[in-house]
C-alpha positions as CSV (number, residue, x, y, z in Angstrom):
1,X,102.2,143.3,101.0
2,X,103.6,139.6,100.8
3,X,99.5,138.1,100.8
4,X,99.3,140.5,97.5
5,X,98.3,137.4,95.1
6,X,96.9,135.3,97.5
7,X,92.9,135.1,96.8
8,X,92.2,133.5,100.7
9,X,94.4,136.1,102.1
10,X,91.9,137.8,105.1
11,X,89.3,135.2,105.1
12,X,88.6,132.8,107.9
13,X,88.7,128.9,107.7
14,X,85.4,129.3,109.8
15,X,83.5,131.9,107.2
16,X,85.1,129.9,104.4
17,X,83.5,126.7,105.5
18,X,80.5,128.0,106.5
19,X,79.9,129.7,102.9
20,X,80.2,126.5,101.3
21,X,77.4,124.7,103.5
22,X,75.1,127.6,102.8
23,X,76.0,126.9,98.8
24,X,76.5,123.3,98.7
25,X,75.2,121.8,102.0
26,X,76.6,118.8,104.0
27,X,75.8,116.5,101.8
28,X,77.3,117.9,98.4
29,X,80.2,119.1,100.4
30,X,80.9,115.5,101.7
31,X,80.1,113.8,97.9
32,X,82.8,116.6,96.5
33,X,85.2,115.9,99.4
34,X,85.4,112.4,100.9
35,X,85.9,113.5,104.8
36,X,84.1,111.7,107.5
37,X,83.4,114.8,109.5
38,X,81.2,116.1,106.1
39,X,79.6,113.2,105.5
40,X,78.6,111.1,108.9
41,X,77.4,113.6,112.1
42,X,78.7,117.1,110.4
43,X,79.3,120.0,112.0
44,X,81.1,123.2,111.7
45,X,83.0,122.6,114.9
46,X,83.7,119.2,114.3
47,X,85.0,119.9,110.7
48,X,87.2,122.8,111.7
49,X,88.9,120.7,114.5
50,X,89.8,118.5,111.8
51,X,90.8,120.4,109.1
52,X,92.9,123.1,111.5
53,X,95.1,119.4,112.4
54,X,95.6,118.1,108.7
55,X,96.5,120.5,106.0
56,X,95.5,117.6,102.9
57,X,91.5,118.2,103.8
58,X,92.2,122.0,104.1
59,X,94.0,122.3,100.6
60,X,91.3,120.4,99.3
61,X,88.3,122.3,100.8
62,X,90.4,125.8,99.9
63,X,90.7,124.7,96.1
64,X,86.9,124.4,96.1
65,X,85.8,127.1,98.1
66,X,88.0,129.0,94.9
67,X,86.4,127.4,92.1
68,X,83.1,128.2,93.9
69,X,84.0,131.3,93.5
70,X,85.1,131.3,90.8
71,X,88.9,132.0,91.0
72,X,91.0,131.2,88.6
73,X,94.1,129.5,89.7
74,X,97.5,128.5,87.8
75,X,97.8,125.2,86.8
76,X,100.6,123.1,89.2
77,X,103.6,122.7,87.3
78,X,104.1,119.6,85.7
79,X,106.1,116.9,87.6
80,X,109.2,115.2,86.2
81,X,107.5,111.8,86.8
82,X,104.9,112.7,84.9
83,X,105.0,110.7,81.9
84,X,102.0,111.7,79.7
85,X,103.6,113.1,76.4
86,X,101.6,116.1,74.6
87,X,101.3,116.4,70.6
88,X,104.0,118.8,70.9
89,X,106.6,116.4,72.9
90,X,108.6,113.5,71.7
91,X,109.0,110.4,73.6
92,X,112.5,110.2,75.2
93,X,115.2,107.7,74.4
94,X,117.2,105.8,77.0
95,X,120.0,107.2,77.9
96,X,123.4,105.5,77.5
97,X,124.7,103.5,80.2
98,X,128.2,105.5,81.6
99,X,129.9,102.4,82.4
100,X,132.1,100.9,79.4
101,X,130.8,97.2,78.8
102,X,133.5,94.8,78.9
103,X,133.8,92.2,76.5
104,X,135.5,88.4,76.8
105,X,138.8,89.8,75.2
106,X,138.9,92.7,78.4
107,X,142.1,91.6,80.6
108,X,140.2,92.1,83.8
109,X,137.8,89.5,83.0
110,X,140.0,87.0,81.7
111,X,142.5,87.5,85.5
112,X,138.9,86.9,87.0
113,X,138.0,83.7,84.8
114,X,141.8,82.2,86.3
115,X,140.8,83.4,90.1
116,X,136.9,82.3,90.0
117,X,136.8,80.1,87.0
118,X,134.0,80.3,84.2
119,X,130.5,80.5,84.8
C-alpha cells in the first residue's frame, strides 16, 4: 500500500471538483482560487482540461478540497530562505570571509604596486 497516507488516494479530479461546486459554488470557488476557468464562463469540463494540463491550479484546488474536508495536513517544512526568526531562534551572524585579507605590508601587493602602479 504505497497511497497508505495519502488522503486523495481513490478519488477523482472530476468528483473532487464537482463536490466543491455543490459546497462552495462557482463563484466562491473562483474568489478562493483566482483561475479564469472558475471565475469567467465556468464549467466542469472546461476546468478539468485546465487543471489535468497545469499541476499549480490542481495543488491549489487539492489543498482546499482537504481543508473542506476537513483534513488535517502537515505543515511544509520550513525553507532555508526563509528568514522570519521565532522567539525560540537567534538571529545569525555573518560568517567569516575564507579568504585571508591582505594588508599594504603583504609582498604580493607591493610586486603588484611596481607592475601596475598605485591606485
Amino acid at each position: 500500500m504505497t497511497q497508505a497516507n495519502n488522503p486523495l488516494h481513490g478519488i477523482k479530479l472530476e468528483t473532487l471538483l464537482t463536490e466543491l461546486v455543490d459546497a462552495m459554488g462557482w463563484e466562491a470557488l473562483g474568489s478562493r482560487i483566482n483561475i479564469l476557468c472558475f471565475t469567467h464562463d465556468p464549467s466542469i469540463k472546461s476546468s478539468l482540461k485546465f487543471l489535468r494540463k497545469q499541476q499549480w491550479a490542481r495543488d491549489k484546488v487539492e489543498q482546499l478540497y482537504l481543508r473542506h474536508k476537513g483534513v488535517k495536513q502537515p505543515r511544509p517544512p520550513r525553507r532555508d530562505n526563509d528568514h522570519h526568526a521565532t522567539s525560540s531562534q537567534t538571529p545569525r551572524r555573518p560568517q567569516a570571509s575564507k579568504t585571508p585579507q591582505r594588508t599594504a605590508s603583504d609582498p604580493t601587493k607591493q610586486i603588484n604596486a611596481q607592475v601596475w602602479g598605485t591606485r
